[in-house]
C-alpha positions as CSV (number, residue, x, y, z in Angstrom):
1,X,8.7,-0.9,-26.9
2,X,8.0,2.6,-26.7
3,X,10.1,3.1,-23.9
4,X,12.9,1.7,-25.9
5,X,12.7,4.0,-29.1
6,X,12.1,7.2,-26.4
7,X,15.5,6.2,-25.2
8,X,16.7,5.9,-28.8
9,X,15.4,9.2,-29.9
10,X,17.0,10.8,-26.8
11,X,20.2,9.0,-27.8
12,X,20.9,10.5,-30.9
13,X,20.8,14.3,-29.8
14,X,23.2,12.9,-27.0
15,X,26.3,14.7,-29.0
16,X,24.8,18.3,-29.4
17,X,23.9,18.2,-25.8
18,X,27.1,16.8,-24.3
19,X,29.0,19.4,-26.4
20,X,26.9,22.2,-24.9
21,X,26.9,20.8,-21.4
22,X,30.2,19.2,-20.4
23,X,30.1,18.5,-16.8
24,X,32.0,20.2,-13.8
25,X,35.1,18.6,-12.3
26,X,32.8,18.3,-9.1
27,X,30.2,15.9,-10.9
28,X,33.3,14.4,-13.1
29,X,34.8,13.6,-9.9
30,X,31.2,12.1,-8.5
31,X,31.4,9.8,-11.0
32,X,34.6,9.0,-10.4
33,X,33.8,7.5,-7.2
34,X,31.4,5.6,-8.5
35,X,28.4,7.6,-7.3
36,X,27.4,9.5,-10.0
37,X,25.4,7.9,-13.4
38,X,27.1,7.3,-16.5
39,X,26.1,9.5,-19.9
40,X,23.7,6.4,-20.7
41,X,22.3,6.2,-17.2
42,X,21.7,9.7,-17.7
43,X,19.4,9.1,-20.6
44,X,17.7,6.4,-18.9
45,X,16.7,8.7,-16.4
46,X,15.4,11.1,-18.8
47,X,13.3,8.5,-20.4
48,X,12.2,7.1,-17.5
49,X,11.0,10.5,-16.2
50,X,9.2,10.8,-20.0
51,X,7.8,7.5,-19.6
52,X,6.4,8.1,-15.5
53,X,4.9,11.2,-17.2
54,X,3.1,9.5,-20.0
55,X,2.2,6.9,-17.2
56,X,0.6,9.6,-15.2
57,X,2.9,10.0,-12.2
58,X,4.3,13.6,-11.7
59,X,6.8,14.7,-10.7
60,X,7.0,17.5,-8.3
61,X,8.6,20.2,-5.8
62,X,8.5,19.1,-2.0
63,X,10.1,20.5,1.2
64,X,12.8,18.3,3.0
65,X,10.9,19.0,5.9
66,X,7.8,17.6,4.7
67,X,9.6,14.2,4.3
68,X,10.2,11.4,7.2
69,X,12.7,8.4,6.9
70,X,11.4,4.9,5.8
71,X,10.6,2.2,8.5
72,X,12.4,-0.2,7.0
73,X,15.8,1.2,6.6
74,X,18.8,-0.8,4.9
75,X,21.8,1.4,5.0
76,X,24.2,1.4,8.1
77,X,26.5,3.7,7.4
78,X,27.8,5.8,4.1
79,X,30.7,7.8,2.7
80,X,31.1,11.2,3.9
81,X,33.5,11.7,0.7
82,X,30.6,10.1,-1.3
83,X,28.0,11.9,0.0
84,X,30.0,15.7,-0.3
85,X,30.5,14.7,-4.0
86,X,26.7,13.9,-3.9
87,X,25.4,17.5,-2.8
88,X,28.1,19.0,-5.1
89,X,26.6,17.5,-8.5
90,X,23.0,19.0,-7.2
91,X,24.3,21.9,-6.3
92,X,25.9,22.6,-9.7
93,X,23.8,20.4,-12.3
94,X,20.5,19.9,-10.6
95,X,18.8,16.1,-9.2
96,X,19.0,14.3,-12.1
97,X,16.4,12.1,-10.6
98,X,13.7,12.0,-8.5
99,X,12.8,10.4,-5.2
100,X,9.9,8.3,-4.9
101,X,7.7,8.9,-1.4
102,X,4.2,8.1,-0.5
103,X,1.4,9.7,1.6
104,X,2.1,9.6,5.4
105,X,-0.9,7.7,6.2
106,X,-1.5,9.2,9.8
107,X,-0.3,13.2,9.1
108,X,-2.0,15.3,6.3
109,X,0.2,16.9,3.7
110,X,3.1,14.9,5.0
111,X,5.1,11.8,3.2
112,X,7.4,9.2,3.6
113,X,10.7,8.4,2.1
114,X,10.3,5.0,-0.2
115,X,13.8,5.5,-2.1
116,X,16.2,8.7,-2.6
117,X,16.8,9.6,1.6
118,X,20.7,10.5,0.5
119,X,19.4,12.9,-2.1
120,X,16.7,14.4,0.6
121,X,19.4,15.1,3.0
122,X,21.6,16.3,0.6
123,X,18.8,18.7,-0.6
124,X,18.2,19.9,3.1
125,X,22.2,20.7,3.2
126,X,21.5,22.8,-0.2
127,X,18.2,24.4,1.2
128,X,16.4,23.8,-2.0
129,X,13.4,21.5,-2.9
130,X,13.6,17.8,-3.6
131,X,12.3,16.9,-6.9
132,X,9.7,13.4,-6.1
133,X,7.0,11.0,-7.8
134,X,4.3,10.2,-5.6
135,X,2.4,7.1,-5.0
136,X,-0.2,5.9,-2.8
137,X,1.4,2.3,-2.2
138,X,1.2,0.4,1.1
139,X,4.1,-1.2,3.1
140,X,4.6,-4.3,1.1
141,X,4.6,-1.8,-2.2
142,X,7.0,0.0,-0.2
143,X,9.4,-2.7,0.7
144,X,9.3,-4.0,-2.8
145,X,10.5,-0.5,-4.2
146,X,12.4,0.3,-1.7
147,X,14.8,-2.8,-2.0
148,X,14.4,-3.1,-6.0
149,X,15.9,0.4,-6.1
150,X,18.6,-0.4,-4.0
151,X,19.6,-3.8,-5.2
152,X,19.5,-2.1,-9.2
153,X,21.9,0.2,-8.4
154,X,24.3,-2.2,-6.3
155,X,24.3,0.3,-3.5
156,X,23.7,-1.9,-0.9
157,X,26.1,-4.6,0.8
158,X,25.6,-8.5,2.0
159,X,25.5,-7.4,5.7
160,X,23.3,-3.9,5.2
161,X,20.6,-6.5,2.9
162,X,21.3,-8.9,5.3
163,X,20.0,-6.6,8.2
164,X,17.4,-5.4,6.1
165,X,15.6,-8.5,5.6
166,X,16.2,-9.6,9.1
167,X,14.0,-6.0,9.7
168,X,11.2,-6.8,7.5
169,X,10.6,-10.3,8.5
170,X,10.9,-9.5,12.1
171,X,8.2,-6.1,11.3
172,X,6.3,-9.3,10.0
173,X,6.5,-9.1,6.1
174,X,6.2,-12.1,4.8
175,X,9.4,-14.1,3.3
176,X,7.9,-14.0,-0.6
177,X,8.1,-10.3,-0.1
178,X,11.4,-9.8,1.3
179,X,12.5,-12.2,-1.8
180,X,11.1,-10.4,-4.1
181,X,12.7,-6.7,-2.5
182,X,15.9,-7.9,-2.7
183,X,16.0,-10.1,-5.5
184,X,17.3,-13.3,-4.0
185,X,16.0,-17.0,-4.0
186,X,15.4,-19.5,-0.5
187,X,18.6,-20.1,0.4
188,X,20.5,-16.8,0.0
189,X,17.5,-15.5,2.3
190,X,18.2,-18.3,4.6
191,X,22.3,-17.6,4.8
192,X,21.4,-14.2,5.0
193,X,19.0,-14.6,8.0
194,X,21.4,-17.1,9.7
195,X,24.5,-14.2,9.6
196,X,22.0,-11.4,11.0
197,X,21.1,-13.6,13.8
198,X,24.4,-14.9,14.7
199,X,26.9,-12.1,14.3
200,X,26.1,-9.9,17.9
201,X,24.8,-6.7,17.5
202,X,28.3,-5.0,19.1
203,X,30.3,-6.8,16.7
204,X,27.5,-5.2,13.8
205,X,28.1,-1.8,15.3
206,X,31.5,-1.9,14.9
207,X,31.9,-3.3,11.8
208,X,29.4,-0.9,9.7
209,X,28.4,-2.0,6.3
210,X,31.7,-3.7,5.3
211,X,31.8,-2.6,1.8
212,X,33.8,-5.4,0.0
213,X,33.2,-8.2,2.0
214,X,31.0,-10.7,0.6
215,X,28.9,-14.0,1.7
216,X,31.6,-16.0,1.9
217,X,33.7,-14.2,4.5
218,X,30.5,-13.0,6.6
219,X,29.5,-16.7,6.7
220,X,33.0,-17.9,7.8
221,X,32.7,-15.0,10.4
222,X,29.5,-16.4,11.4
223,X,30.7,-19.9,11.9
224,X,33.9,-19.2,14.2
225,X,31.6,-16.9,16.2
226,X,29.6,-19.7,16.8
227,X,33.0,-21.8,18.7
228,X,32.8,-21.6,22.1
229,X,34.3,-18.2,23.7
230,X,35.0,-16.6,20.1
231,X,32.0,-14.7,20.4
232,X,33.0,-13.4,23.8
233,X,36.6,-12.7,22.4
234,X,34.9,-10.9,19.5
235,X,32.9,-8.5,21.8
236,X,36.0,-7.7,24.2
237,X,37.9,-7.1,20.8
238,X,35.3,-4.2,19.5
239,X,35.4,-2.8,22.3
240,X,39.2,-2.0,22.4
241,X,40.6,1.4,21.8
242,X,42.7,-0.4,19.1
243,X,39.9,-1.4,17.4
244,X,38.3,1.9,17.7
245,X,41.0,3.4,16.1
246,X,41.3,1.0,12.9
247,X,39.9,2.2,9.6
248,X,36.5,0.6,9.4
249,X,37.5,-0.9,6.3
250,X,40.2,-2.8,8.0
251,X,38.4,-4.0,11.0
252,X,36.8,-7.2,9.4
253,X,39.9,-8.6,8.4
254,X,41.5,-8.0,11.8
255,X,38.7,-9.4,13.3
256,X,38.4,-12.6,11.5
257,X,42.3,-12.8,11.1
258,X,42.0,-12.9,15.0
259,X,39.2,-15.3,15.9
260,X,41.2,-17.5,13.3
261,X,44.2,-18.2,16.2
262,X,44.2,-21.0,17.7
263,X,43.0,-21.1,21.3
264,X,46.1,-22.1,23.8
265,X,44.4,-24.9,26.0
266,X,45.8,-25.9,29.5
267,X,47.2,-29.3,29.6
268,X,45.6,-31.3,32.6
269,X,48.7,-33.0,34.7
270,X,47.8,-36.7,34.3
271,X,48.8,-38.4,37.8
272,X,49.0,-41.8,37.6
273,X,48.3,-44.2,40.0
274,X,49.8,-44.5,43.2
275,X,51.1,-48.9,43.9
276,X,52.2,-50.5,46.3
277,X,52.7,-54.0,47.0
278,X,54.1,-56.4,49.9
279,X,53.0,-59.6,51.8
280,X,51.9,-61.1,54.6
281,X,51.9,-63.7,57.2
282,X,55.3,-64.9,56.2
283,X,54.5,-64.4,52.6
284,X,51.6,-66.7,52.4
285,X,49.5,-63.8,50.9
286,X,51.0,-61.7,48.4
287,X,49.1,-58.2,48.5
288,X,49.1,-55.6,45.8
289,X,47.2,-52.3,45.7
290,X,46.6,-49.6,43.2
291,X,45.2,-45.6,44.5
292,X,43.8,-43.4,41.6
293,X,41.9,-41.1,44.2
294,X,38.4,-42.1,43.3
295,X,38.9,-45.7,42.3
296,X,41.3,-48.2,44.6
297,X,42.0,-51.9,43.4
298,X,43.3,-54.5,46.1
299,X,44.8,-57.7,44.6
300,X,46.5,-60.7,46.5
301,X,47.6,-64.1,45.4
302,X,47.7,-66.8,48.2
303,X,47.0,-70.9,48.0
304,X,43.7,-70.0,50.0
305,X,43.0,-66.8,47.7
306,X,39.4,-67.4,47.1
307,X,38.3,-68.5,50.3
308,X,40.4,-65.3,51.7
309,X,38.5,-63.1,48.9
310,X,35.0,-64.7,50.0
311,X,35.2,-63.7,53.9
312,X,36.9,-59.9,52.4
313,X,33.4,-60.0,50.7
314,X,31.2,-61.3,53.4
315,X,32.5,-58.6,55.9
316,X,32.8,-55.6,53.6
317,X,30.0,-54.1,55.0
318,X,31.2,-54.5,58.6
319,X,34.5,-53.3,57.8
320,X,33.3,-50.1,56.0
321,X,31.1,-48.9,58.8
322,X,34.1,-49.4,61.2
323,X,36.0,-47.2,58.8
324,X,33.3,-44.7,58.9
325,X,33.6,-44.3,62.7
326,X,37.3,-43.9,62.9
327,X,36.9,-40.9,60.4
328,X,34.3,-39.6,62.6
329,X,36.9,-39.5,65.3
């Protein structure tokens, strides 16, 4: 409750101080891409820098350089138009908000990134301090804030979570914990797993983090990949200078649109069995053959046909031995 009627307080002196700072066209334009926080995300971060203060965690100066990445990282790639309207809004108004890092538990006086590595870097570009909360949490603390940050402000995509857990179960965090990072049940863990594993890692690469495309169309990726040869034509496909060349925004949809085509199978020639037929000894015996290659049929109608047919049978042995030594000849 008393978070709530801080936030109130804070929101009803929200007109004097909008009047007296308006905000740049650099940070109007950061918002316009989506990047930047709203008037009333503002204020949330206000009261939730109040409220961390209250709670005892303070909030102070530290050196880019002092900072190292996370281990578990869950971006693959990111806007360079995004992150230039990012360093512009510090550099005129300020971070609004501060990072969260943790003790580097093998260097002194060092720490590592939790959440906030696109405002570290952008503070490096800037050369100034980054503004940070500090907490002594281990890794499965970590993961957890790590991926509840990420998932609460919709920054991440299917594939990049995707990835992400795929990393933390494989760094041997157990399943309840990746759950609980990135705020998903069993089975979107499981679908998520099952694209990770089955996508290749070339086709990843060149794909990035495929901002737009959801579950369904990575899990229909996943399934033709998993047709025989489409994952071979996938690879040989990334690997073009054509595909190099695309926007990576339009790559999935070539991609997909391409393993969708029909593969052009080569009709077998049937050949059908050679026959022949004729007769013998005055046409007392009637013969009749059929030649498939590996089977041969011999037939023959005659008024002694079955005794004929027993002695064929009773000297089929002999006969195929003396074939055998005429094709030794």
């Amino acid at each position: 409750m008393a978070r709530k009627h801080l936030l109130a307080n804070i929101g009803a002196a929200a007109p004097d101080r909008q009047a007296k700072n308006s905000p740049s066209e650099n940070r109007a334009e950061y918002a316009r891409r989506g990047a930047s926080r709203s008037m009333k995300q503002s204020l949330d971060e206000m009261a939730e820098n109040s409220m961390r203060v209250l709670e005892g965690e303070t909030i102070i100066s530290l050196d880019p350089d002092l900072l190292e990445a996370s281990p578990f990282a869950d971006r693959i790639d990111s806007s360079d138009d995004d992150f230039a309207a990012l360093v512009a809004a510090i550099a005129q108004a300020g971070q609004s908000s501060p990072i969260l890092v943790r003790p580097h538990p093998d260097v002194a006086g060092r720490f590592i990134i939790v959440y906030g590595h696109r405002r570290v870097r952008a503070a490096r570009q800037l050369g100034i301090p980054v503004r940070a909360v500090v907490k002594p949490i281990e890794d499965i603390g970590h993961v957890i804030a790590q991926g509840q940050e990420n998932t609460a402000r919709s920054d991440l995509t299917f594939i990049e979570k995707a990835l992400f857990g795929r990393k933390l179960i494989g760094s041997g965090i157990d399943k309840e914990t990746v759950k609980s990072a990135l705020t998903i049940d069993d089975t979107l863990l499981s679908r998520m797993l099952a694209v990770a594993q089955h996508v290749p890692e070339d086709v990843l690469d060149a794909l990035g983090s495929a901002r737009g495309v959801g579950r369904d169309r990575w899990e229909e990726l996943k399934k033709l990949l998993l047709l025989p040869g489409k994952a071979a034509l996938a690879s040989n496909l990334v690997w073009s200078d054509e595909f190099a060349r695309m926007e990576i925004g339009e790559r999935f949809s070539v991609l997909l649109s391409e393993l969708k085509k029909k593969t052009k199978s080569k009709k077998t020639a049937i050949t059908r069995p050679e026959e022949k037929s004729w007769s013998l000894a005055e046409n007392a015996v009637k013969v009749a053959t059929k030649d498939s290659g590996k089977g041969f049929i011999l037939a023959f109608k005659a008024k002694d046909a079955s005794r004929f047919g027993a002695y064929l049978s009773e000297h089929l042995e002999r006969l195929y031995e003396e074939f055998q030594k005429t094709e030794q000849m």
